[in-house]
N, C-alpha and C positions, 0 to 999 in steps of 0.2 A: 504494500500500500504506500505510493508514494505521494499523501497527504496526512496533515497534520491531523492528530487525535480533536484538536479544538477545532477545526475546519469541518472535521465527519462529525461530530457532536450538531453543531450549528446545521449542515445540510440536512442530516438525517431530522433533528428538530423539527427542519421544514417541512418534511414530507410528514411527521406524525402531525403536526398542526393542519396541512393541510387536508389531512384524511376526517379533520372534526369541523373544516367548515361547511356553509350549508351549499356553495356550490359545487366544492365536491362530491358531497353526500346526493346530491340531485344528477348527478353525471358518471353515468353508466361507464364510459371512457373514461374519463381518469381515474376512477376506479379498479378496474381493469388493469389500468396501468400500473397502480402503485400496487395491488395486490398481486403475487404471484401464483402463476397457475395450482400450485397445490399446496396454497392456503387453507391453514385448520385457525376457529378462534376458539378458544376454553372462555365462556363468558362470563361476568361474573354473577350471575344466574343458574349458572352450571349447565349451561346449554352449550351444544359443539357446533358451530356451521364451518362449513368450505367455504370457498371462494364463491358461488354459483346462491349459496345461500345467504350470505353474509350483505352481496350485492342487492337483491331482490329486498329485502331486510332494509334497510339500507335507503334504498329508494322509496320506502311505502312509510318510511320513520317519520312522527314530526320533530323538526329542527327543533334542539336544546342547545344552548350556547354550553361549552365546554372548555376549560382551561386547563393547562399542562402546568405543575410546582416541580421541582425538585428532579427537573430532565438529566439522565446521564445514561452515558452509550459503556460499556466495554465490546472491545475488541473479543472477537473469538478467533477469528482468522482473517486472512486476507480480505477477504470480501465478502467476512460474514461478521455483523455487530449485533447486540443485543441493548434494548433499549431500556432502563426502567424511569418511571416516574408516577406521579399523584394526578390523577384525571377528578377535578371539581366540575360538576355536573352544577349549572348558577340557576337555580328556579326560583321566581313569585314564591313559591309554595315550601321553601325551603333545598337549602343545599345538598348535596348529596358527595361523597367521593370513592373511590376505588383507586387500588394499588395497579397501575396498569406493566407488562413486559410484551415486548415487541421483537422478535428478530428478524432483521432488513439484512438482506440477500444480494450483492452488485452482481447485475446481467449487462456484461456490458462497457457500458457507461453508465447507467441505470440503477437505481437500491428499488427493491420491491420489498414488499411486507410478506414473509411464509408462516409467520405465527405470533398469535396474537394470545393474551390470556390477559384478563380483568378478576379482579379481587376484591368483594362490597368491602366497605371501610366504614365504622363508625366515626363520626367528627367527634373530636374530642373538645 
């Protein structure tokens, strides 16, 4: 990997932020894109989808604004990172958070999402 650990932190960043906005979430394509063909997510609901399900899912959601705390990547290998951080769920009705982990996969020139797992969290 001939980029810097703070450079892949920040790019990857981007792509988990952009997988929580709402034009995202509304585009079948870029979906697609950041998710990789054999994507599993572990939900924090204890539900499993693919790729195929996660999208459709996805598309039929209503938009909740969602904030990322305490983002940080390790390296596993060359062109495999794994991502952790705090997903703040911001409702009217009360806040919500989970433990989220991510591992983003470079095809390429490209990071894709191959696995995703969420964890309810009590606010303290």
């Amino acid at each position: 990997m001939s980029v810097s650990k703070e450079w892949l932190e920040s790019a990857i960043h981007v792509l988990e932020v952009r997988l929580l906005e709402r034009e995202s979430r509304l585009d079948r394509d870029i979906l697609n894109s950041l998710l990789a063909p054999d994507f599993v997510e572990f939900g924090a609901n204890g539900a499993v989808w693919n790729r195929t399900q996660i999208i459709d899912a996805l598309l039929e959601q209503d938009f909740v604004q969602r904030q990322i705390n305490d983002f940080q990547i390790r390296i596993l290998s060359e062109n495999v990172v794994l991502t952790t951080y705090r997903c703040t769920v911001l409702s009217p009705s009360g806040n919500s958070e989970s433990l989220r982990s991510s591992i983003w996969r470079q095809v390429g020139n490209d990071w894709q999402m191959a696995f995703h797992q969420g964890t309810a969290r009590a606010i303290e």
